[in-house]
C-alpha positions as CSV (number, residue, x, y, z in Angstrom):
1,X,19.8,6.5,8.8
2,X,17.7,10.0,7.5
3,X,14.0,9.9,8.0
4,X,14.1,13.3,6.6
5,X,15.3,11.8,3.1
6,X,18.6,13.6,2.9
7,X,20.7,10.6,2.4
8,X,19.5,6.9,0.7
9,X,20.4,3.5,1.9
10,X,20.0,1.0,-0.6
11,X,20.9,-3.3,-0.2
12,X,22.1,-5.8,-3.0
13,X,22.6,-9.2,-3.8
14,X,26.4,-8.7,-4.0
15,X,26.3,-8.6,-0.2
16,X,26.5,-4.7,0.4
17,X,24.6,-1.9,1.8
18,X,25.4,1.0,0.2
19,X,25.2,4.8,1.3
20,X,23.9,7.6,-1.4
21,X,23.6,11.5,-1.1
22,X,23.6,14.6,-3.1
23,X,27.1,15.5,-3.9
24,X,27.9,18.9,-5.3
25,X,30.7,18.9,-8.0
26,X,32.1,20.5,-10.9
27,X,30.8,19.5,-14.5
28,X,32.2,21.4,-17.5
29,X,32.4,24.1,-15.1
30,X,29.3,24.2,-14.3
31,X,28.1,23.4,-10.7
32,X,25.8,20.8,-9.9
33,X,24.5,17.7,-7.9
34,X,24.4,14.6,-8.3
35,X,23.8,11.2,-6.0
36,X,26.5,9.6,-5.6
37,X,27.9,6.6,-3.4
38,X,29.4,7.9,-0.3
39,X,29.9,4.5,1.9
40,X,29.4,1.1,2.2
41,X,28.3,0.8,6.0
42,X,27.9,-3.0,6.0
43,X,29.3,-5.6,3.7
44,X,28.2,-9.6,4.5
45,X,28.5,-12.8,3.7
46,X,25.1,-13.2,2.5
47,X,22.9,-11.3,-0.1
48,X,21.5,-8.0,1.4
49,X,17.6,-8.2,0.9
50,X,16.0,-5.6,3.1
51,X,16.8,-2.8,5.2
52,X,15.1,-0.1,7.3
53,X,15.7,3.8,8.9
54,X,14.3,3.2,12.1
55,X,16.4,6.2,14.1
56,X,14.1,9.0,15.8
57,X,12.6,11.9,13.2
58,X,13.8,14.7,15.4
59,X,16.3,15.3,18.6
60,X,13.7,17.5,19.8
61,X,11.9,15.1,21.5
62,X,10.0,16.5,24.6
63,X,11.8,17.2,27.9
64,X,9.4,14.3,29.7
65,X,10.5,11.7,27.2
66,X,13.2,9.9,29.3
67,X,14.8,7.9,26.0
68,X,15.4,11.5,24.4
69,X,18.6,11.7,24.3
70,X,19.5,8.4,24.9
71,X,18.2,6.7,21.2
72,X,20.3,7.5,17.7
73,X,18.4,9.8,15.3
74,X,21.0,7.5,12.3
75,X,19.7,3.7,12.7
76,X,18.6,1.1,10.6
77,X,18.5,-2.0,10.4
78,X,19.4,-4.4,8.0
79,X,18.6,-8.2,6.4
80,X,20.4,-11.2,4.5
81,X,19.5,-14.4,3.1
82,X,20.9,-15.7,6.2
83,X,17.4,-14.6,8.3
84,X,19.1,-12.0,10.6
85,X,18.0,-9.2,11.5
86,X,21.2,-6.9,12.6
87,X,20.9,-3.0,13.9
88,X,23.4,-0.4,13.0
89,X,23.4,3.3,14.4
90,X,25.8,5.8,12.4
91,X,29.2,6.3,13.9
92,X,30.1,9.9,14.3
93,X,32.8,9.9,11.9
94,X,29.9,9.1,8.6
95,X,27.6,11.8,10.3
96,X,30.9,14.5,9.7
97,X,31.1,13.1,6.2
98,X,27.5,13.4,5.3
99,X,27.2,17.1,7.0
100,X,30.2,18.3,4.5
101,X,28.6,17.1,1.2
């Protein structure tokens, strides 16, 4: 869903699309980051074999572009052995997740 790299979706053959970022933690006390799995935003029936960010880079668009504000920045889209294509946009509630790690 991050053009800008900040977060990685990754697909499997054990039917999942997973969700990665940088996680800060504790470690011997020390503090440091690590990429961890934060969410599974799809799991099918099929094996997962492609996937795609397609959402806009920036919601700065220019004030004459009339699908501005109307297109997700957090889409992709997403493949299977079954030959479908399916499009997911973020839903608000990941987007809080993601901005707290």
């Amino acid at each position: 869903w991050d053009p800008e790299g900040e977060y990685l979706l990754t697909t499997s053959s054990d039917q999942t699309t997973r969700l990665w970022s940088e996680v800060s933690c504790v470690v011997n006390g020390k503090k440091v980051c690590r990429w961890m799995e934060v969410g599974r935003p799809q799991v099918h029936g099929y094996d997962m074999t492609s996937i795609a960010c397609i959402g806009r880079k920036s919601n700065h668009a220019q004030s004459d572009d009339p699908t501005a504000e109307k297109e997700p920045q957090h889409r992709f889209v997403s493949g299977a052995d079954e030959k479908v294509l399916r499009v997911f946009d973020a839903p608000a509630s990941t987007l809080r997740l993601l901005h707290t790690l």
